[in-house]
C-alpha positions in Angstrom: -12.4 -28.9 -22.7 -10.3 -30.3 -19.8 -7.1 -29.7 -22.1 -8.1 -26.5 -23.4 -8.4 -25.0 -19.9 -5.3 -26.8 -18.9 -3.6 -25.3 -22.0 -5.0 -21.6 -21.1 -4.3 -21.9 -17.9 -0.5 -22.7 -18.4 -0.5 -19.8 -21.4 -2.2 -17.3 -18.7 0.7 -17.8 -16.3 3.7 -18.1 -18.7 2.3 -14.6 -19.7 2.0 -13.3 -15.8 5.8 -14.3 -15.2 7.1 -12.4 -18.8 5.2 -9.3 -17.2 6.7 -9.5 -13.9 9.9 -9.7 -15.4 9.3 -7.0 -17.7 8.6 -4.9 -14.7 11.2 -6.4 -12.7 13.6 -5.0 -15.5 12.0 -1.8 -15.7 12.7 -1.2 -12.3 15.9 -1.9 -12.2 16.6 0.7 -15.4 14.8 2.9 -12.9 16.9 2.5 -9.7 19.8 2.6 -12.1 19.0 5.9 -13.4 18.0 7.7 -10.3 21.5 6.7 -9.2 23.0 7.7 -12.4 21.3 10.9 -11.7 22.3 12.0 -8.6 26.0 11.3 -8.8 26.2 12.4 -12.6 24.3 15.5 -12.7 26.2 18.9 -13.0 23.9 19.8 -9.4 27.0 21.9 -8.1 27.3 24.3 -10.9 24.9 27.2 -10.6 24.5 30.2 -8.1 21.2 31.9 -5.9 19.2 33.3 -8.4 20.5 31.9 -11.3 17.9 29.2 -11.9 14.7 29.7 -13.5 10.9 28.2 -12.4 11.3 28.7 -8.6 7.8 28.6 -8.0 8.6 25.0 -7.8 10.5 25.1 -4.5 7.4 26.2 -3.2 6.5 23.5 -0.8 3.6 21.1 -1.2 1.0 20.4 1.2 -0.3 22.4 4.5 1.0 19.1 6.7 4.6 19.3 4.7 4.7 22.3 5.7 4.1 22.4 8.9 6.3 19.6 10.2 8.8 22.5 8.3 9.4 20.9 5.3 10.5 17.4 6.2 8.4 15.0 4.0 10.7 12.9 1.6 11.2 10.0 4.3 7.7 9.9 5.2 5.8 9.7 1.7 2.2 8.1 3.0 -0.2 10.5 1.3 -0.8 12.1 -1.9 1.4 14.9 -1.2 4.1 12.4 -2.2 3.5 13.2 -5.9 5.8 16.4 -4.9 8.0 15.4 -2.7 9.0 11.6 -3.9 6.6 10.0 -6.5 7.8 6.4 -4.8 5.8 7.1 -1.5 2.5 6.8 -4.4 3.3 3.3 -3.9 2.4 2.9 -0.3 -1.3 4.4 -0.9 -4.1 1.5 -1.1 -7.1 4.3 -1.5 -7.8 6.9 -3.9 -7.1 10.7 -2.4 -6.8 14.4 -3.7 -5.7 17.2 -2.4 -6.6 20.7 -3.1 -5.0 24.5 -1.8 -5.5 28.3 -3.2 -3.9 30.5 -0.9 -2.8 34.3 -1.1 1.1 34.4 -1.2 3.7 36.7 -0.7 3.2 40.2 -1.8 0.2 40.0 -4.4 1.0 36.7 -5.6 -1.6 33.4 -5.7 -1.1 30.3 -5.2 -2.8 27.2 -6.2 -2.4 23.5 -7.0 -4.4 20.4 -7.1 -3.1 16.3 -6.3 -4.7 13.3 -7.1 -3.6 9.5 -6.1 -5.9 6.6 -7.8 -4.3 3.1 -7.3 -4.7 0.8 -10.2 -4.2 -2.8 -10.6 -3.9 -4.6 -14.3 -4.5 -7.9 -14.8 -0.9 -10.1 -14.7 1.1 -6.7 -13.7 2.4 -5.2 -10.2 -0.2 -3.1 -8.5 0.5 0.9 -9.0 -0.5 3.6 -8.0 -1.0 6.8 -10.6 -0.3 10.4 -9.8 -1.5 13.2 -10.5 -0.8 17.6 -10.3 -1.1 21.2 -11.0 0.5 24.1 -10.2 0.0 27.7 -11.1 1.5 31.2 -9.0 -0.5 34.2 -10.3 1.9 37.4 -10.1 -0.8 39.6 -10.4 -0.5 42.5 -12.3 2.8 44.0 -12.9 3.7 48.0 -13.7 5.2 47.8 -16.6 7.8 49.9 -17.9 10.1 51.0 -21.7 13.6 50.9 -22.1 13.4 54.4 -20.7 12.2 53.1 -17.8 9.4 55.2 -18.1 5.8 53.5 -17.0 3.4 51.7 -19.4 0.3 49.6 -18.7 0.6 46.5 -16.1 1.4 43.2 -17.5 0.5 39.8 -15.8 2.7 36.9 -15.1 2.1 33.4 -14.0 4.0 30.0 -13.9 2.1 26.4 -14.7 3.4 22.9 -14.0 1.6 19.8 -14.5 3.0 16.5 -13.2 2.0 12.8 -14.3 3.5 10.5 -11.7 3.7 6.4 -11.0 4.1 4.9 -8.0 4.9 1.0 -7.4 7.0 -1.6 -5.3 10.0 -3.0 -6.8 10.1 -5.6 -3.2 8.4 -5.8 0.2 8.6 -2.8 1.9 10.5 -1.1 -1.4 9.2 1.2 -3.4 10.1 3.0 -6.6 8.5 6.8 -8.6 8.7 8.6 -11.2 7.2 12.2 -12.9 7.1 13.5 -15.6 6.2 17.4 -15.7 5.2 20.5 -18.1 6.6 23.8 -17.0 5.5 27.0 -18.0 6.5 30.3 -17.6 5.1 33.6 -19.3 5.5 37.0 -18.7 3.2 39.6 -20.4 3.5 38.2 -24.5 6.5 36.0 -23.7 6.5 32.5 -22.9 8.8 29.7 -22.2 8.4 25.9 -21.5 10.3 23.1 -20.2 10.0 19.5 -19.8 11.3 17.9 -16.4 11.6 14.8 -14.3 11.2 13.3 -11.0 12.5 10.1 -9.4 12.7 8.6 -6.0 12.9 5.4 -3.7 11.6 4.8 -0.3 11.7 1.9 1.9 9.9 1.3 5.1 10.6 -1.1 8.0 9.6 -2.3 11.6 12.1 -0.8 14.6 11.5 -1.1 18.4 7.9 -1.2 17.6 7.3 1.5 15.3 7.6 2.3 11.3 11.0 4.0 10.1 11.1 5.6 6.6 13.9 6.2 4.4 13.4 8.3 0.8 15.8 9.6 -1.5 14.6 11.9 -4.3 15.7 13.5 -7.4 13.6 17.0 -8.6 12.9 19.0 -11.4 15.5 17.3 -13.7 15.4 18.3 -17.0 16.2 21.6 -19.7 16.4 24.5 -18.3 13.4 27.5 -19.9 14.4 29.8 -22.6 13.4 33.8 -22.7 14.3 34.9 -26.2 18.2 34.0 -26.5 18.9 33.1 -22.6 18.7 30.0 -21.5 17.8 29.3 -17.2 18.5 25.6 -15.6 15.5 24.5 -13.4 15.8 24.6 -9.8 17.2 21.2 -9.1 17.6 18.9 -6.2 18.1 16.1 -4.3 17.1 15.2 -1.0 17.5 12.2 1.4 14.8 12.0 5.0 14.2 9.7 7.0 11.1 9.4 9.5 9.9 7.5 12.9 6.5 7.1 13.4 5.6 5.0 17.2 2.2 5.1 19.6 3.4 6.8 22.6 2.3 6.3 26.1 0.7 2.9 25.2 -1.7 4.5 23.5 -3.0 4.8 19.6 -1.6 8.8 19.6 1.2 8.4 16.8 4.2 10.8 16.7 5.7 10.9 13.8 9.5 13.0 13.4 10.9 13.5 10.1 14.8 14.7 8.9 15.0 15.8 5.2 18.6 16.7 4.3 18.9 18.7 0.7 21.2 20.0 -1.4 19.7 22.2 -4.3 21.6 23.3 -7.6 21.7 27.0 -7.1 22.3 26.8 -2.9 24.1 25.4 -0.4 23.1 22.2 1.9 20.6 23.0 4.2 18.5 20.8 6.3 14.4 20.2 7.7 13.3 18.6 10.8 9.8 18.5 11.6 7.3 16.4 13.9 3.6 15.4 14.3 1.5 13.8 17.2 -2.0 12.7 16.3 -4.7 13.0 19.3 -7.6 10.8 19.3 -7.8 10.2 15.8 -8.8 13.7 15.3 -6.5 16.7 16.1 -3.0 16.7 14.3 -0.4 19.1 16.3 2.8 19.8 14.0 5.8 22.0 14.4 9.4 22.1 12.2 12.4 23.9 11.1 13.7 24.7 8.4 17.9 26.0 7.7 19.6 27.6 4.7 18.7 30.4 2.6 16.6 28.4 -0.2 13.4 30.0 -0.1 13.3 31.5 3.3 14.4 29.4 6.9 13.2 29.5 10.5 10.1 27.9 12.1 7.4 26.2 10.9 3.6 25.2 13.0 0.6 23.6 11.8 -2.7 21.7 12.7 -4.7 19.0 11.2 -8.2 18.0 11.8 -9.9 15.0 10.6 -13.4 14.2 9.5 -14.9 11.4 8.0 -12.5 11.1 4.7 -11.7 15.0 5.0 -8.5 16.5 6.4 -7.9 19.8 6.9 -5.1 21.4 7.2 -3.4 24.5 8.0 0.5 25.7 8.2 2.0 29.0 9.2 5.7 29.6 7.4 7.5 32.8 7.9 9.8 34.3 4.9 11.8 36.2 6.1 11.7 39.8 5.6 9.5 38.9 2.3 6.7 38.3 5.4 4.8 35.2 6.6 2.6 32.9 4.8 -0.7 30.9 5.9 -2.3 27.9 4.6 -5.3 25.8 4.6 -5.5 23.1 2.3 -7.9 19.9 2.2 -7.2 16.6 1.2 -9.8 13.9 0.7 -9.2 10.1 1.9 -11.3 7.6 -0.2 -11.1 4.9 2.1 -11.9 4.0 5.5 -13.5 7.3 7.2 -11.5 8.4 10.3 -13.5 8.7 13.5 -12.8 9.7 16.5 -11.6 7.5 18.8 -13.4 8.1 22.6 -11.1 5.5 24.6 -6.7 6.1 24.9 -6.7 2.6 25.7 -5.8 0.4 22.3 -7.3 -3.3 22.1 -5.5 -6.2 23.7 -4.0 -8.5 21.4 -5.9 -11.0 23.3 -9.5 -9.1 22.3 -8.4 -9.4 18.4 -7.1 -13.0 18.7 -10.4 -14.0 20.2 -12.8 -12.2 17.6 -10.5 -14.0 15.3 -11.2 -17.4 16.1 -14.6 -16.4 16.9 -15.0 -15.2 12.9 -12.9 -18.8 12.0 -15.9 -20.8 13.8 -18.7 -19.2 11.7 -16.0 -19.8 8.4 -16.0 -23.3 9.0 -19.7 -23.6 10.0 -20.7 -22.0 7.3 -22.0 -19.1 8.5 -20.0 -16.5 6.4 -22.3 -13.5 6.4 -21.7 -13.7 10.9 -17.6 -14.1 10.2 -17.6 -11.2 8.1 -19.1 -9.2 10.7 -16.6 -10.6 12.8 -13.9 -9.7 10.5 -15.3 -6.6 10.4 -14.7 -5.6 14.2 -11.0 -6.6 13.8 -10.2 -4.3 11.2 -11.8 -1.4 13.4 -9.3 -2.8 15.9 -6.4 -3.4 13.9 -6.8 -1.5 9.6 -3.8 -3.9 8.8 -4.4 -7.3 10.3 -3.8 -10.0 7.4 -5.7 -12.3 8.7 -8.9 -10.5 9.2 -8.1 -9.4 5.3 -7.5 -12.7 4.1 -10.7 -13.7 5.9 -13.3 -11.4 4.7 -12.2 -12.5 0.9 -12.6 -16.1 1.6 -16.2 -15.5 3.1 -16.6 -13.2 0.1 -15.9 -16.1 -2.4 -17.8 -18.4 -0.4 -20.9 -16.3 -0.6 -20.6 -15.9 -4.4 -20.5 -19.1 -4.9 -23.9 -19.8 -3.1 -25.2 -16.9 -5.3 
């Protein structure tokens, strides 16, 4: 029996390391082709107005678009699945994301994200992605050849997005999407299969977190009405964010830079910001240049509630008019609460909760160390330790089970 488990035990890990380099493989054949495809792809070639599915330039997420449009280099929520499908790999709890708002003119719009993290046995932990989009025109007057008037037809595009999120190293991560795109006016319909793909990488500096993304979007054959064939609104961006406590205190202000060049446009450029107040209220304002779907300022709030966030955006269009949004977004991990004091805990108060949880470990007494554990991670969400702590205690009390 001895040499049996032995045996299993050696065949179980020969089989872990073929998987991890399988996936390290893979992700190289996926860096390799998101660089392929940003310095290979014919993105220069078309003009305004010559592309077809622009619903999906319309941006993703009340916060997004609030902080005007500048999300690519900060990717830490579900809202990533639009903006770079490698930020997926940064989430370690499940969260959707929901919006219906009225759009310009008498259009609607709608869409729906999901994240749900996902480890297999003997691969890299991932994180899956999901969304929908649909614009409702309405109802359109209709008219002959003549140009006489006949009954009012509807319109509406659809996408839907299957995404994976995972890191390729510490602090590296890697996405990609694959979407279904829709288009159909009155009897008429066209589809389209696309692409998404994106890196992000995250690191310490001067105290706080800097992001860097790059993204590819909306890759893929263009839709065909009839006889005429439209390319799909693609694009490539590059952002970069700064998140840091101000003042001392656990108020984070995050700013954000997204630089984009689309296929039917020139460059143009988003820089937003966001300053969290006691856990609860979310202040965000942006800008947004270029002619891609409207420019000019962008203001937003957030509000948080157990696992619930709303938020809400104001973007103007231009002489098209302005737009508001509310969406929500549910957070299936710890629930946020509102934090009374401004003044953070003293890395002297963690260290001694820390040892004071280490003393019950080693006396035994795991059920006390995990409640110890358990007032470090309301101090500090990311300490290692108190991590690594609470699953030792955990295995302990198993075992006595």
């Amino acid at each position: 029996m001895i040499m049996n488990k032995k045996l299993f035990t050696n065949y179980h890990e020969r089989m872990k390391a073929r998987n991890f380099r399988f996936f390290s493989c893979l992700r190289g054949y996926i860096l390799l082709a998101l660089i392929n495809t940003i310095f290979c792809a014919p993105i220069f070639s078309s003009s305004p107005g010559s592309t077809s599915a622009n619903f999906l330039k319309i941006a993703v997420g009340a916060r997004a678009s609030g902080m005007g449009e500048a999300a690519v280099g900060v990717s830490d929520d579900v809202n990533s699945v639009y903006w770079n499908p490698a930020g997926l790999g940064t989430l370690a709890d499940k969260e959707v994301s929901f919006l219906y708002t009225k759009w310009l003119d008498d259009m609607s719009y709608q869409y729906f994200l999901g994240a749900y993290p996902v480890k297999f046995e003997n691969f890299p932990t991932q994180t899956i992605g999901v969304a929908a989009y649909n614009l409702s025109y309405g109802n359109i007057q209709g008219a002959d050849y003549e140009g006489a008037k006949t009954e009012k037809i509807k319109a509406n595009d659809m996408a839907f997005c299957l995404s994976d999120g995972f890191a390729i190293a510490e602090n590296l991560y890697t996405g990609l999407s694959v979407k279904y795109i829709s288009e159909a006016l009155d009897t008429k319909k066209a589809t389209a299969i696309a692409g998404d793909a994106g890196i992000f990488y995250k690191s310490d500096l001067l105290g706080g977190d800097m992001g860097f993304g790059l993204s590819a979007r909306n890759f893929g054959q263009g839709l065909k009405f009839v006889s005429e064939e439209y390319p799909l609104p693609m694009n490539i961006a590059f952002g970069t964010s700064y998140k840091k406590n101000l003042f001392g205190l656990e108020d984070p202000l995050t700013i954000a830079v997204d630089v984009n060049k689309p296929s039917d446009n020139k460059l143009y450029f988003n820089a937003g910001a966001e300053y969290w107040i006691l856990n609860l209220v979310g202040v965000r304002v942006g800008y947004k240049t270029g002619q891609d779907i409207g420019l000019g300022l962008r203001a937003g709030l957030g509000l948080r509630m157990n696992i619930f966030q709303l938020d809400f955006a104001y973007a103007g269009y231009d002489k098209l008019g302005d737009t508001f949004r509310l969406g929500m977004t549910l957070k299936f991990g710890k629930p946020a609460k509102l934090r009374i004091t401004s003044i953070p805990a003293t890395s002297e108060e963690i260290d001694a909760l820390l040892k004071s949880a280490e003393k019950l470990y080693t006396d035994g007494r795991y059920a006390e160390a995990i409640l110890e554990y358990s007032k470090v991670l309301n101090l500090d969400a990311t300490s290692k330790k108190a991590i690594e702590g609470m699953r030792k205690c955990n295995e302990k009390l198993q075992e006595k089970k």
